[in-house]
C-alpha positions as CSV (number, residue, x, y, z in Angstrom):
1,X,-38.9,-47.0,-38.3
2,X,-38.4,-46.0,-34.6
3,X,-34.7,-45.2,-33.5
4,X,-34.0,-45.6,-30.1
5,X,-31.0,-43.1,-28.6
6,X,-28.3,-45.9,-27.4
7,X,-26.7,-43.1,-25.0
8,X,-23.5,-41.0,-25.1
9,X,-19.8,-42.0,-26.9
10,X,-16.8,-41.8,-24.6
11,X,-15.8,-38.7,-26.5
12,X,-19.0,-37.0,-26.1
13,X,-18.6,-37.2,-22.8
14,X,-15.5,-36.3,-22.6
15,X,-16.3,-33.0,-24.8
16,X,-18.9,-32.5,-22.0
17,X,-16.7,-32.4,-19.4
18,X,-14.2,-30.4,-20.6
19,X,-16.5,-27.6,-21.5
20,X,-18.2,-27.7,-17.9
21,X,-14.6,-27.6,-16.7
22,X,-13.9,-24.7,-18.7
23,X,-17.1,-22.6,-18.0
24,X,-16.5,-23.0,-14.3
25,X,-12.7,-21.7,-14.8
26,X,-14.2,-19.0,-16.1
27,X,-17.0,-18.3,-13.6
28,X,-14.6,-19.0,-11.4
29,X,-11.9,-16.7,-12.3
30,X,-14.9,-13.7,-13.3
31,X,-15.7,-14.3,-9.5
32,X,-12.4,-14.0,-8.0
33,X,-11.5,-11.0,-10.3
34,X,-14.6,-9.5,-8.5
35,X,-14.2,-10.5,-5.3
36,X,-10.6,-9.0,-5.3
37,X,-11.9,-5.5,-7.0
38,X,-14.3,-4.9,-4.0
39,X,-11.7,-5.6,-1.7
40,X,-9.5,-3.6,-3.0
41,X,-11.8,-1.0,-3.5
42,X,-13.1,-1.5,0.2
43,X,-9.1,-0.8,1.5
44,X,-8.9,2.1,-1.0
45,X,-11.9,3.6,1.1
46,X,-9.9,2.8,4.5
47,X,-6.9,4.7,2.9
48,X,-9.4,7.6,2.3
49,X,-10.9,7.7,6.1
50,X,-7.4,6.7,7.4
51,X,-5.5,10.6,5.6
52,X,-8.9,12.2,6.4
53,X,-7.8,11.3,10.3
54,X,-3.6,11.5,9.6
55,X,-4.2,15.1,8.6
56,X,-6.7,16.4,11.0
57,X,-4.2,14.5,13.8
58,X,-1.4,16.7,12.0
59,X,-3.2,20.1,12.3
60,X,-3.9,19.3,15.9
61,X,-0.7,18.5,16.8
62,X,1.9,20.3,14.6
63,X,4.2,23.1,16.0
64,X,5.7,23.6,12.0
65,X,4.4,23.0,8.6
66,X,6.6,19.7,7.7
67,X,6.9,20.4,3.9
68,X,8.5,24.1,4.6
69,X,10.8,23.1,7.4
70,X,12.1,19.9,5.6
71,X,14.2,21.7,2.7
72,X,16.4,22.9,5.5
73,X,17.7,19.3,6.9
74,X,20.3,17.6,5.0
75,X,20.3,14.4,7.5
76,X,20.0,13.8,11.0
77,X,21.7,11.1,13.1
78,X,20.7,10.9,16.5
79,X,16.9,9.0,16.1
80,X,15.7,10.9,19.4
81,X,16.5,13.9,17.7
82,X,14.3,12.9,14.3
83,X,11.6,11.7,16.7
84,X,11.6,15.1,18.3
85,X,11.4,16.7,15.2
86,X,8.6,14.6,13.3
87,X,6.8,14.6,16.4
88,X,7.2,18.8,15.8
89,X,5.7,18.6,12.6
90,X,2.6,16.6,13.9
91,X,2.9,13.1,12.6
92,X,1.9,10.2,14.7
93,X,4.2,7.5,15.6
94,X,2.2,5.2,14.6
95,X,-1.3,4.6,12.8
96,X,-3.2,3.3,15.6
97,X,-2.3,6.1,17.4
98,X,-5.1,7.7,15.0
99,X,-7.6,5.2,16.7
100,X,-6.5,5.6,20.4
101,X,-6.8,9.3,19.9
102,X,-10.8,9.4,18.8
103,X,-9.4,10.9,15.2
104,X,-10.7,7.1,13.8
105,X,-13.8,6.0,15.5
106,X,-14.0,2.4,13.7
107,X,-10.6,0.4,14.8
108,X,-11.6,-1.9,11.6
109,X,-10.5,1.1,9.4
110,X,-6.7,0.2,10.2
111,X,-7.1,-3.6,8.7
112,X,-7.4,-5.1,5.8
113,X,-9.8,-8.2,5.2
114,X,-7.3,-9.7,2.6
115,X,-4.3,-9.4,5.2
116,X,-2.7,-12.8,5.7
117,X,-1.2,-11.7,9.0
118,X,-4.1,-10.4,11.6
119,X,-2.7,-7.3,13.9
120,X,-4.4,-4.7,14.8
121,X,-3.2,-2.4,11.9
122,X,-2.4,-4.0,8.7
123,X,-1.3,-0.5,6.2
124,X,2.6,-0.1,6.2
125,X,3.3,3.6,7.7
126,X,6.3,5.0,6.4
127,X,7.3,7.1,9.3
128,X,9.1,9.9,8.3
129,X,11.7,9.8,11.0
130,X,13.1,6.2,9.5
131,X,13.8,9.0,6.0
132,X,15.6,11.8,7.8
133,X,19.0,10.1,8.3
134,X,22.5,10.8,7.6
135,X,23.0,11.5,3.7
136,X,24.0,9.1,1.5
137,X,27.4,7.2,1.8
138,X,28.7,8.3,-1.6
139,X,30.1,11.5,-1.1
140,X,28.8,14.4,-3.2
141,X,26.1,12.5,-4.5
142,X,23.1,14.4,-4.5
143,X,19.6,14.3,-5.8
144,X,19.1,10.9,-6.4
145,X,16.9,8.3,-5.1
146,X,19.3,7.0,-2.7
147,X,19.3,10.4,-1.0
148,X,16.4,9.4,1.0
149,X,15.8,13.0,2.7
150,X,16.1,14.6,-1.4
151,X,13.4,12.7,-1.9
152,X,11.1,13.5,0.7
153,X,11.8,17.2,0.0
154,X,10.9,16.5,-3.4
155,X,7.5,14.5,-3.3
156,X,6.0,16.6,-0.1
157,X,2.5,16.3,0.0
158,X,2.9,13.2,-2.9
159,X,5.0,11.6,-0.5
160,X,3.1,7.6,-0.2
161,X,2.4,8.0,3.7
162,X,0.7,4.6,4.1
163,X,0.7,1.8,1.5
164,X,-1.4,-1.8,1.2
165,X,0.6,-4.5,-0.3
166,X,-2.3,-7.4,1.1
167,X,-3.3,-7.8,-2.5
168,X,-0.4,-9.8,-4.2
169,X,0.8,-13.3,-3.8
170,X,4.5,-12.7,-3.2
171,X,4.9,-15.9,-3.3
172,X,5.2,-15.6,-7.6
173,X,7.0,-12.0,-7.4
174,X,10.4,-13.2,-7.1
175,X,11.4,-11.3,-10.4
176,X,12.5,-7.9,-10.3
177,X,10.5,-7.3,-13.6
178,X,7.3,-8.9,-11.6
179,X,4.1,-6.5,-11.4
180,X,2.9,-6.6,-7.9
181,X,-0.1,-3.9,-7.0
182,X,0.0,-1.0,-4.0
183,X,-2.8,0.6,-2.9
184,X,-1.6,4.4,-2.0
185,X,-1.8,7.1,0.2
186,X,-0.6,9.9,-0.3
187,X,0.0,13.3,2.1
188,X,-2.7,15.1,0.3
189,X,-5.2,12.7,1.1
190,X,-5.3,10.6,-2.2
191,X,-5.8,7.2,-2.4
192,X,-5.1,5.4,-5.3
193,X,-4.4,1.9,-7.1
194,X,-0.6,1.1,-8.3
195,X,1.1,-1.1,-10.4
196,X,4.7,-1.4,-10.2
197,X,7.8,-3.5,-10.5
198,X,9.4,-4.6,-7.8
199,X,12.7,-3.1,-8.7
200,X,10.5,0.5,-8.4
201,X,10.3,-0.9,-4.8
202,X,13.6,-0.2,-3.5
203,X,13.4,2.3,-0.3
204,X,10.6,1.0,1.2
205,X,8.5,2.5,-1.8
206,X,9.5,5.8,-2.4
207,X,9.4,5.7,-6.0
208,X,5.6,4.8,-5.6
């Protein structure tokens, strides 16, 4: 005898819905994964052409090798006088400057497509001049990480120059044991992925 197929049980359906819901989280969150990885590897290139240009603005412009001449400051006040002296040492003010000065010919180099905040550059700088300060307010206290010129004497050409922090949603990094990634550049042109806590954050980075 025939049997005719009377059509699908609630729970079959059911069943069926929750494993198309599932597969497409997981497409979903493959995609996004991806997605994220090419951008981030897309800025890690910008961080590439963007030292390529810092350090060929540097040799153009320096009067002093920076990473000789710092060991002999323990902290300057006056913040004409560090302008003076990092302009000495060839560092731009700013990272556009790169791009005003023909050292960057594509201005898109400066931002990032993830940036939530559109400006014309969207890499933090850390400009050298905002780290040669007065020393530390505990007296006698020396190499540590709150001696911020120690620890641009120590790191040199490690020091993290220009750092992208358009990958994270901050918004869920409220704990100091948080992971939260940095893309990196460094003074010897190197350009590489981070992940840190953001209690390794404190000093705008410097322990990157």
């Amino acid at each position: 005898m025939r049997r005719y197929w009377g059509g699908w049980t609630l729970i079959e359906v059911l069943v069926v819905v929750v494993i198309i819901l599932v597969l497409a989280g997981l497409i979903y969150a493959v995609g996004a994964y991806a997605i994220d990885r090419s951008r981030q590897t897309q800025c890690v290139s910008n961080l590439r052409q963007i030292g390529i240009a810092l350090l060929q603005y540097m040799e153009d412009h320096k009067q002093a090798d920076w990473e000789t001449e710092v060991g002999g400051y323990t902290g300057i006040e006056a913040p004409q006088e560090r302008d003076r002296l990092v302009a000495r040492w060839g560092f731009p003010r700013n990272l556009y400057q790169l791009y005003e000065a023909g050292y960057l010919k594509d201005e898109r180099l400066l931002q990032c497509s993830v940036s939530k905040h559109r400006s014309d550059v969207d890499y933090n700088y850390t400009y050298p001049a905002l780290l040669i300060r007065m020393p530390p307010h505990r007296q006698g206290q020396v190499n540590t990480w709150e001696d911020r010129i120690w620890v641009l004497q120590q790191r040199k050409m490690d020091y993290p120059v220009v750092t992208d922090t358009n990958h994270n949603n901050w918004a869920n990094s409220y704990a100091p044991n948080h992971t939260v990634l940095w893309l990196v550049l460094r003074m010897d042109g190197r350009a590489d992925r981070k992940k840190v806590t953001l209690s390794d954050l404190a000093l705008g980075g410097l322990r990157l």
